[in-house]
Biopython code that builds the backbone (N, CA, C, O; Angstrom):
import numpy as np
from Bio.PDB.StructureBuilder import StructureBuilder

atoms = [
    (1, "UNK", "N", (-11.892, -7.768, -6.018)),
    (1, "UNK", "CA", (-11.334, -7.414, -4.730)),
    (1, "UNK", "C", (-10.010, -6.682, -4.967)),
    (1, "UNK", "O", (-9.173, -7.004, -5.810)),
    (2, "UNK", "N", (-9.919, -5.501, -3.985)),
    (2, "UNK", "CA", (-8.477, -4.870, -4.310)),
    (2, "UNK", "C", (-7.445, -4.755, -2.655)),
    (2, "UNK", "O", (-7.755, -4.480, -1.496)),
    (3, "UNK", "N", (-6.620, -4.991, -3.091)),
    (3, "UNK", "CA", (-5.589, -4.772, -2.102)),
    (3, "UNK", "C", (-4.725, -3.382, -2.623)),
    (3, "UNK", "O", (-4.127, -3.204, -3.684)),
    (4, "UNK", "N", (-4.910, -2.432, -1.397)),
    (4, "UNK", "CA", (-4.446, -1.306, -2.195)),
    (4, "UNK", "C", (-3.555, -0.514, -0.883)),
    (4, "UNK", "O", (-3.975, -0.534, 0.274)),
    (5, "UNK", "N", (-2.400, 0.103, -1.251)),
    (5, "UNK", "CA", (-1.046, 0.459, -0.645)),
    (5, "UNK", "C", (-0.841, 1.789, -1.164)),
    (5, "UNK", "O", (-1.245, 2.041, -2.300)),
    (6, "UNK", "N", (-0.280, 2.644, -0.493)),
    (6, "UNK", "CA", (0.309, 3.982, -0.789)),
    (6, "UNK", "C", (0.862, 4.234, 0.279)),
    (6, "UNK", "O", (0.140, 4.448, 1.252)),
    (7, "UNK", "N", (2.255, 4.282, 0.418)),
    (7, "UNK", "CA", (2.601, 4.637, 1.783)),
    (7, "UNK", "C", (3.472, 5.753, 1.577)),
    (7, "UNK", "O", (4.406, 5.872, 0.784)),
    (8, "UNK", "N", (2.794, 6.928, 2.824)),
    (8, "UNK", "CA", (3.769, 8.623, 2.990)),
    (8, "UNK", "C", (3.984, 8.348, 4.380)),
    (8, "UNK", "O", (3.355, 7.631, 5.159)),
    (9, "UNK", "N", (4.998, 9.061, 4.533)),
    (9, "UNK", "CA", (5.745, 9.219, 6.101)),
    (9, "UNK", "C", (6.027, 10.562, 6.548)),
    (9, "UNK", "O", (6.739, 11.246, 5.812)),
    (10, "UNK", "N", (5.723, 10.914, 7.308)),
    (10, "UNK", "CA", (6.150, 12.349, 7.936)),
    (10, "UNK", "C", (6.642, 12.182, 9.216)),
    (10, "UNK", "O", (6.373, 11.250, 9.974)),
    (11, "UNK", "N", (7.323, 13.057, 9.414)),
    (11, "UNK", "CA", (7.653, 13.351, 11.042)),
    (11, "UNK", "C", (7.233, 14.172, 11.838)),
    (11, "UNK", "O", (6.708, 15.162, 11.327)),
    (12, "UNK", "N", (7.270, 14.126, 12.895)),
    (12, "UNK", "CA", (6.527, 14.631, 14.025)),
    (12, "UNK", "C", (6.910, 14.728, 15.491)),
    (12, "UNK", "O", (7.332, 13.619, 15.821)),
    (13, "UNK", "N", (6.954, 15.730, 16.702)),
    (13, "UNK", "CA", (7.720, 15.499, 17.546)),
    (13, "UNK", "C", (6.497, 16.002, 18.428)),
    (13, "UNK", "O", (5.520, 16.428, 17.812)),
    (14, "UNK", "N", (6.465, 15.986, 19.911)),
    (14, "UNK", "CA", (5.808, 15.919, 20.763)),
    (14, "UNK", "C", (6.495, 15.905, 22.206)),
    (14, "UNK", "O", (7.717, 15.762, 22.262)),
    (15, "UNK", "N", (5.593, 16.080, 23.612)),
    (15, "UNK", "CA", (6.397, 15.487, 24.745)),
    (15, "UNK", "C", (4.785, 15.308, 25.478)),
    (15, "UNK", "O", (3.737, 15.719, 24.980)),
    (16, "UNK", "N", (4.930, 14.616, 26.725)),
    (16, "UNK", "CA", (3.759, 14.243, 27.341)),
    (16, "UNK", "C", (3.781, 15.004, 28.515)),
    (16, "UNK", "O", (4.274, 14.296, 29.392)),
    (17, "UNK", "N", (3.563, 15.814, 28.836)),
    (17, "UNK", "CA", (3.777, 17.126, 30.262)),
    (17, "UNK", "C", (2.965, 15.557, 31.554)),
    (17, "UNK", "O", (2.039, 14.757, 31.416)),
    (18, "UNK", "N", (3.744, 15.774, 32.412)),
    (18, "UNK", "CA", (2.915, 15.752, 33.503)),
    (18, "UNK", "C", (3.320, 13.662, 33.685)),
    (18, "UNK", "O", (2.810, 13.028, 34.608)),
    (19, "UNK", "N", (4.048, 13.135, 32.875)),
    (19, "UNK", "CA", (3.821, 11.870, 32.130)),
    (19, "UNK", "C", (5.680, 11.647, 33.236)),
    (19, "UNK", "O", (6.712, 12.281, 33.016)),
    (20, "UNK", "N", (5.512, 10.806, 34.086)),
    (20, "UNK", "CA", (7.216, 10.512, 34.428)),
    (20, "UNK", "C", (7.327, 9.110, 33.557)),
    (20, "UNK", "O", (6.689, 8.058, 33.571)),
    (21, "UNK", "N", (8.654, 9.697, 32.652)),
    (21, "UNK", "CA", (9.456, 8.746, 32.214)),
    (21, "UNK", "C", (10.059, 9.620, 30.557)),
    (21, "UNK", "O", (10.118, 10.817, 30.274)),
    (22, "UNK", "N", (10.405, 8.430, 29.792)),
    (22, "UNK", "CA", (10.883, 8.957, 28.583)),
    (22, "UNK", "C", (10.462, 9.558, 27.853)),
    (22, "UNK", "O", (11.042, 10.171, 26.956)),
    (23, "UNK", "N", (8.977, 9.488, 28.170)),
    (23, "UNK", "CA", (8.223, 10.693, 27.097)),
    (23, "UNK", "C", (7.809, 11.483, 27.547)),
    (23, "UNK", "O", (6.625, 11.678, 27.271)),
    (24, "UNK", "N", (8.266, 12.136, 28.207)),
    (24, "UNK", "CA", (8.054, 13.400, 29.096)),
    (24, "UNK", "C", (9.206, 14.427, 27.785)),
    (24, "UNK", "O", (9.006, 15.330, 26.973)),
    (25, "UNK", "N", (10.079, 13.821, 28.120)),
    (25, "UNK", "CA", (11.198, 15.219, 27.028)),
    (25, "UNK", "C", (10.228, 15.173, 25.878)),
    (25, "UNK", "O", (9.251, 14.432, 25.770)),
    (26, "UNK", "N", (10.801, 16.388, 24.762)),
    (26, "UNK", "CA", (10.518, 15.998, 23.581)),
    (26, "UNK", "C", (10.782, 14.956, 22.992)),
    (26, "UNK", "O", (11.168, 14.123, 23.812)),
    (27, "UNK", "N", (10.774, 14.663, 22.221)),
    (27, "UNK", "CA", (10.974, 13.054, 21.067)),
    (27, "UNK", "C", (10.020, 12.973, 19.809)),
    (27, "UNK", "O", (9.017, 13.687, 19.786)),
    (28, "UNK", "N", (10.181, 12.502, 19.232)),
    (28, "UNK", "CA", (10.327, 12.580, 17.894)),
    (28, "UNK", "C", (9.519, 11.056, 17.622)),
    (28, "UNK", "O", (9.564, 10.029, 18.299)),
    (29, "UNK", "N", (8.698, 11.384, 16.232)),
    (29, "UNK", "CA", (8.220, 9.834, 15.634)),
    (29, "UNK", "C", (7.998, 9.816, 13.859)),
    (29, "UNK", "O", (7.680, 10.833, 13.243)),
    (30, "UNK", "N", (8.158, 8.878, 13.397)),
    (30, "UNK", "CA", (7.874, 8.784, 12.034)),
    (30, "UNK", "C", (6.636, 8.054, 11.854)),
    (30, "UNK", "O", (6.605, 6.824, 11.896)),
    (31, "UNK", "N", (5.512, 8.849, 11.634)),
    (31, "UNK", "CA", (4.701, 8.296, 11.520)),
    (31, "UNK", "C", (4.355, 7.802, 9.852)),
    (31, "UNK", "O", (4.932, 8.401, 8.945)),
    (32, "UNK", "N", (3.077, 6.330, 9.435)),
    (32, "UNK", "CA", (3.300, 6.237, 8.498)),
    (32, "UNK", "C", (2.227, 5.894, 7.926)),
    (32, "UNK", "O", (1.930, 4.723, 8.165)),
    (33, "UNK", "N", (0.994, 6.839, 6.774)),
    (33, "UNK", "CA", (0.137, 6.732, 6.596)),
    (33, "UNK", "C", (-0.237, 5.976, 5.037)),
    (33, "UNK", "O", (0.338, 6.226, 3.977)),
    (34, "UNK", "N", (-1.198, 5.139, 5.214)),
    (34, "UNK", "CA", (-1.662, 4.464, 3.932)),
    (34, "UNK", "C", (-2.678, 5.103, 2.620)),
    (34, "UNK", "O", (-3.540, 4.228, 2.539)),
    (35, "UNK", "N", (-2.860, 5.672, 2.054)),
    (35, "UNK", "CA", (-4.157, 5.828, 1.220)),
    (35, "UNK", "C", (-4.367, 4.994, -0.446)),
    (35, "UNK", "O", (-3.421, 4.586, -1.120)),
    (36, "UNK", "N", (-5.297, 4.933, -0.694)),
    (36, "UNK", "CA", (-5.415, 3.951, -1.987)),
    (36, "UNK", "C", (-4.973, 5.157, -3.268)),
    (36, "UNK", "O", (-4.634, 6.337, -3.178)),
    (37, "UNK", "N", (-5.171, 4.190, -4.515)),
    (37, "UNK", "CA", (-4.941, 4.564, -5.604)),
    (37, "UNK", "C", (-3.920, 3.294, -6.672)),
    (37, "UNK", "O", (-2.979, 2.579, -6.326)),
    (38, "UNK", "N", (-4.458, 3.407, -7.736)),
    (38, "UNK", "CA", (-3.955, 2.558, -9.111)),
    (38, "UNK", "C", (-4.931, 1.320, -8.890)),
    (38, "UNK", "O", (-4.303, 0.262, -8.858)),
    (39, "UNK", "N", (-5.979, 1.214, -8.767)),
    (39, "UNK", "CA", (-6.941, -0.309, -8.365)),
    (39, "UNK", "C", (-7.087, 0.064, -9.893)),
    (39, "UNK", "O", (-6.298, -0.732, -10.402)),
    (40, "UNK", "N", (-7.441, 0.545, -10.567)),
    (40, "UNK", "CA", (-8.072, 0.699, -11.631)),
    (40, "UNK", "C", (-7.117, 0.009, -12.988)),
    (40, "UNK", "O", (-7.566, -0.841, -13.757)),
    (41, "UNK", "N", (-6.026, 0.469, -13.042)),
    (41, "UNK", "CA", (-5.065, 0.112, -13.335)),
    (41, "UNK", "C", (-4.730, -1.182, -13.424)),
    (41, "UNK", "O", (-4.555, -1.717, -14.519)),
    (42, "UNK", "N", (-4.610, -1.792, -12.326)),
    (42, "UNK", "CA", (-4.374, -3.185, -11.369)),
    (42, "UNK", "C", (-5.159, -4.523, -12.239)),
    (42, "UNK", "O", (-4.879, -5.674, -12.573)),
    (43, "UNK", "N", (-6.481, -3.416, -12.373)),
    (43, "UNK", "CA", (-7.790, -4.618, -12.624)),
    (43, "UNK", "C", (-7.481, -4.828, -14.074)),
    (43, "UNK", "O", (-7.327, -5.952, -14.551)),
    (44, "UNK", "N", (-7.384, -3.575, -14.851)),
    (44, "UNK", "CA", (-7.406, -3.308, -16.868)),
    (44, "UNK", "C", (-6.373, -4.134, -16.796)),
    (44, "UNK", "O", (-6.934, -5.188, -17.098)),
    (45, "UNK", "N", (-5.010, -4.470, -16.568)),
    (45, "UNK", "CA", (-4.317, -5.214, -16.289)),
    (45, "UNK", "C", (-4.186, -6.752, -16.558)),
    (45, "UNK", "O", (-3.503, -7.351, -17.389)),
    (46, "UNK", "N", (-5.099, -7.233, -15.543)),
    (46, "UNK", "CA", (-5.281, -8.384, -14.749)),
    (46, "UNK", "C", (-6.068, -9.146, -15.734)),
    (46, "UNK", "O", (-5.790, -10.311, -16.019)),
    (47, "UNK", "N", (-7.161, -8.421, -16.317)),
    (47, "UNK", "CA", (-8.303, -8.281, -17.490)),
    (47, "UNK", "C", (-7.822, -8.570, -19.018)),
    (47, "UNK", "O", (-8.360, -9.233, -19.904)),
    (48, "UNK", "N", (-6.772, -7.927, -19.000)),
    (48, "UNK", "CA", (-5.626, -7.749, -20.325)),
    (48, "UNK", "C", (-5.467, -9.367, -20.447)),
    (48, "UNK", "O", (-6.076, -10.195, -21.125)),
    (49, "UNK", "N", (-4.393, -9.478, -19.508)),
    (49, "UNK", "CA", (-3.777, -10.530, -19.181)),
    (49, "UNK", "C", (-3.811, -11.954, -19.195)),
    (49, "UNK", "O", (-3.039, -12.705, -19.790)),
    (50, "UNK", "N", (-5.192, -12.374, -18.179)),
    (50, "UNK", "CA", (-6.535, -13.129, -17.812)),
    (50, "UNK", "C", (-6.597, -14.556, -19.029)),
    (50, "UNK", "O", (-6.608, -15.727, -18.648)),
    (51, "UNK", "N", (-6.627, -14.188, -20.337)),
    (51, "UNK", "CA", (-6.972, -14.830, -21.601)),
    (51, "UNK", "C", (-5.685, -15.854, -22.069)),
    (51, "UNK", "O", (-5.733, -17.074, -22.229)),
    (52, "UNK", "N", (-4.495, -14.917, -22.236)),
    (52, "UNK", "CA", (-3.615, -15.239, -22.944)),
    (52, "UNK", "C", (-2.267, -15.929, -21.901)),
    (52, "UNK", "O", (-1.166, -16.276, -22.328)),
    (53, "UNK", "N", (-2.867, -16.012, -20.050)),
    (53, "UNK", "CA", (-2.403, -16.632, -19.488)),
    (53, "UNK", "C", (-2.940, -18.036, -19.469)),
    (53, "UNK", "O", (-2.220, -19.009, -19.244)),
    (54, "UNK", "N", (-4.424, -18.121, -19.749)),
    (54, "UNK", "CA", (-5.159, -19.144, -19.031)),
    (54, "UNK", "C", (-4.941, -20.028, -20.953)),
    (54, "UNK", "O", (-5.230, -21.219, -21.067)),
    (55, "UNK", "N", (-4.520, -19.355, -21.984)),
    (55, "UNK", "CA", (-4.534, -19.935, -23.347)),
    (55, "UNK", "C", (-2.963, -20.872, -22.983)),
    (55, "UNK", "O", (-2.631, -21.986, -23.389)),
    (56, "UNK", "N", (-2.304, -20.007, -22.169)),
    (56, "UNK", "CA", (-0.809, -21.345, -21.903)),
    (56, "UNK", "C", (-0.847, -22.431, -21.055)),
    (56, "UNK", "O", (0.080, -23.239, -21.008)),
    (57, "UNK", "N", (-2.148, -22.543, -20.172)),
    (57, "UNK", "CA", (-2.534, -23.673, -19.630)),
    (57, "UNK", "C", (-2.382, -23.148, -18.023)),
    (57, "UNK", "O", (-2.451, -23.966, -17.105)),
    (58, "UNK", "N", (-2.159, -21.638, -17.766)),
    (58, "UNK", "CA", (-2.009, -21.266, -16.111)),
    (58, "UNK", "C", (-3.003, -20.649, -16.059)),
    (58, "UNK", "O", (-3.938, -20.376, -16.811)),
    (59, "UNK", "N", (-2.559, -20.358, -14.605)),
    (59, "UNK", "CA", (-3.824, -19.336, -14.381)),
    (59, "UNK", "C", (-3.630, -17.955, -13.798)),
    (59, "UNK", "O", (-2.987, -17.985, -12.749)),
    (60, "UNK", "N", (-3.974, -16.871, -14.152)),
    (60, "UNK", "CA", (-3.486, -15.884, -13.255)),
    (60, "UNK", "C", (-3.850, -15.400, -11.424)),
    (60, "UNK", "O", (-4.902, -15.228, -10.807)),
    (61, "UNK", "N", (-3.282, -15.367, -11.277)),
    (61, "UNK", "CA", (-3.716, -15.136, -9.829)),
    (61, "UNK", "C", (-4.001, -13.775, -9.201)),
    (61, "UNK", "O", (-4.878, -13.705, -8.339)),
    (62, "UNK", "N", (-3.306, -12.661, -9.581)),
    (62, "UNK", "CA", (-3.152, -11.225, -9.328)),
    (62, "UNK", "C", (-2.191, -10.454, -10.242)),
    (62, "UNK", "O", (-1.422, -11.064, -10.986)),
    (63, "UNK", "N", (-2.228, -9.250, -10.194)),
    (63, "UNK", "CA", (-1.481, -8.387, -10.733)),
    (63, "UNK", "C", (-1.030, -7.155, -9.638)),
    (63, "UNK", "O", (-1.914, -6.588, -8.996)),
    (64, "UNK", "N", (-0.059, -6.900, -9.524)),
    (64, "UNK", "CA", (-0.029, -5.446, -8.387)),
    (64, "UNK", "C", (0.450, -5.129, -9.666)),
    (64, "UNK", "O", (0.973, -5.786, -10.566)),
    (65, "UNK", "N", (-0.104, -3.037, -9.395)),
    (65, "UNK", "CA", (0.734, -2.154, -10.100)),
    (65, "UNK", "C", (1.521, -1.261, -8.765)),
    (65, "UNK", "O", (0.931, -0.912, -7.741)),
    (66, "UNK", "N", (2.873, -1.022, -9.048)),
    (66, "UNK", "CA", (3.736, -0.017, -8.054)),
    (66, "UNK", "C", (3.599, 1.561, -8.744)),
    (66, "UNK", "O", (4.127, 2.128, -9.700)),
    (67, "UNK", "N", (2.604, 1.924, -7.722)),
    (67, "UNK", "CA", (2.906, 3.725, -8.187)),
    (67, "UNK", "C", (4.559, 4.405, -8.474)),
    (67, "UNK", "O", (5.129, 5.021, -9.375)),
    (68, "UNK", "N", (4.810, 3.991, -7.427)),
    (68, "UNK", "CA", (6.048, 4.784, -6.842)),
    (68, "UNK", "C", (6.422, 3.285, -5.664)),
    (68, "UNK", "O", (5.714, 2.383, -5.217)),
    (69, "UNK", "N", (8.054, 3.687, -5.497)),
    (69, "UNK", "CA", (8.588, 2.888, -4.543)),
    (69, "UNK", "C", (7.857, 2.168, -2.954)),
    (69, "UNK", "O", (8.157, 1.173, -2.294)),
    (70, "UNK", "N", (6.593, 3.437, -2.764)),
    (70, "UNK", "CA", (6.148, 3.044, -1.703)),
    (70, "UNK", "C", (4.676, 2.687, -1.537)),
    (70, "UNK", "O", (4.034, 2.383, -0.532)),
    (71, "UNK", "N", (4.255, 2.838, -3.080)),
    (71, "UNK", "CA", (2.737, 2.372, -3.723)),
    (71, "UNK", "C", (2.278, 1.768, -4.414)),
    (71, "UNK", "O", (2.715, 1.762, -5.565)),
    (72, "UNK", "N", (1.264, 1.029, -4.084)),
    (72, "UNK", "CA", (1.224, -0.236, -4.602)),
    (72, "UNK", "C", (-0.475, -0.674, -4.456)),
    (72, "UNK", "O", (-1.044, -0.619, -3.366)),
    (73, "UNK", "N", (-1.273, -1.175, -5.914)),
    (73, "UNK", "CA", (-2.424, -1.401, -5.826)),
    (73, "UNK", "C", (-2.116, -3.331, -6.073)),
    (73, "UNK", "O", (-1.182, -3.774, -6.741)),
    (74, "UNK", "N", (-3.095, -4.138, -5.389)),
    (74, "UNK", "CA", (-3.115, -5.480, -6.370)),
    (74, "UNK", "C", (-4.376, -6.133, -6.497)),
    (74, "UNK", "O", (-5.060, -6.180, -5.475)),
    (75, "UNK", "N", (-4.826, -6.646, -7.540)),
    (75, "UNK", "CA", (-6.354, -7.147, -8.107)),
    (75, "UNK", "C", (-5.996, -8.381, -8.006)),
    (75, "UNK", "O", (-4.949, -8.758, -8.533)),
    (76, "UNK", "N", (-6.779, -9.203, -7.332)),
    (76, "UNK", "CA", (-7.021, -10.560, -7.598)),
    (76, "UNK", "C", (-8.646, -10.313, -7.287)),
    (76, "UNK", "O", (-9.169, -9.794, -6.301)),
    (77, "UNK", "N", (-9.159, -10.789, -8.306)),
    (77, "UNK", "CA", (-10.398, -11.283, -8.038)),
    (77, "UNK", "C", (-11.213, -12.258, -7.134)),
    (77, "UNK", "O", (-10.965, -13.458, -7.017)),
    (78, "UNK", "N", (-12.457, -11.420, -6.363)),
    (78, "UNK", "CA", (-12.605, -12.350, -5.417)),
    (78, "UNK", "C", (-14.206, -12.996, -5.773)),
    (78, "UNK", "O", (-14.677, -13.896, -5.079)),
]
sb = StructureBuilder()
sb.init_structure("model")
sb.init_model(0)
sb.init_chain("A")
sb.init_seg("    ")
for serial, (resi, resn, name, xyz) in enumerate(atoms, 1):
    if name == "N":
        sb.init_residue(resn, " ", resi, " ")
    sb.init_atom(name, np.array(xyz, "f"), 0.0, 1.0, " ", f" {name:<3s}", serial, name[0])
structure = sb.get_structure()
């Protein structure tokens, strides 16, 4: 099973014609979109790991890898 994160943000502005109230003017939004990537990573990882955690008497539970500050894959096996 993967839990998987990538987050980009862009901006964007708009107005609603015809709409009474605050969104009638222009205004502005940050919108903020998700897409996958590094599961692969995450798992070779987790896999690596798996043996030489469970040889100290724990157990592993997951691994996330962080692409970048705002990306992020994590493997726990389901």
């Amino acid at each position: 099973m993967f839990e998987i994160k990538i987050v980009r943000r862009f901006a964007a502005a708009h107005r609603l014609r015809g709409y009474r109230g605050q969104c009638e003017k222009v205004h502005g939004h940050t919108f903020k979109v998700v897409n996958p990537s590094s599961e692969n990573l995450a798992r070779y990882i987790y896999g690596e790991l798996q043996s030489p955690v469970k040889k100290k008497g724990a157990k592993l539970k997951e691994v996330t890898v962080w692409e970048s500050e705002d990306s992020a894959a994590t493997y726990h096996p389901g």
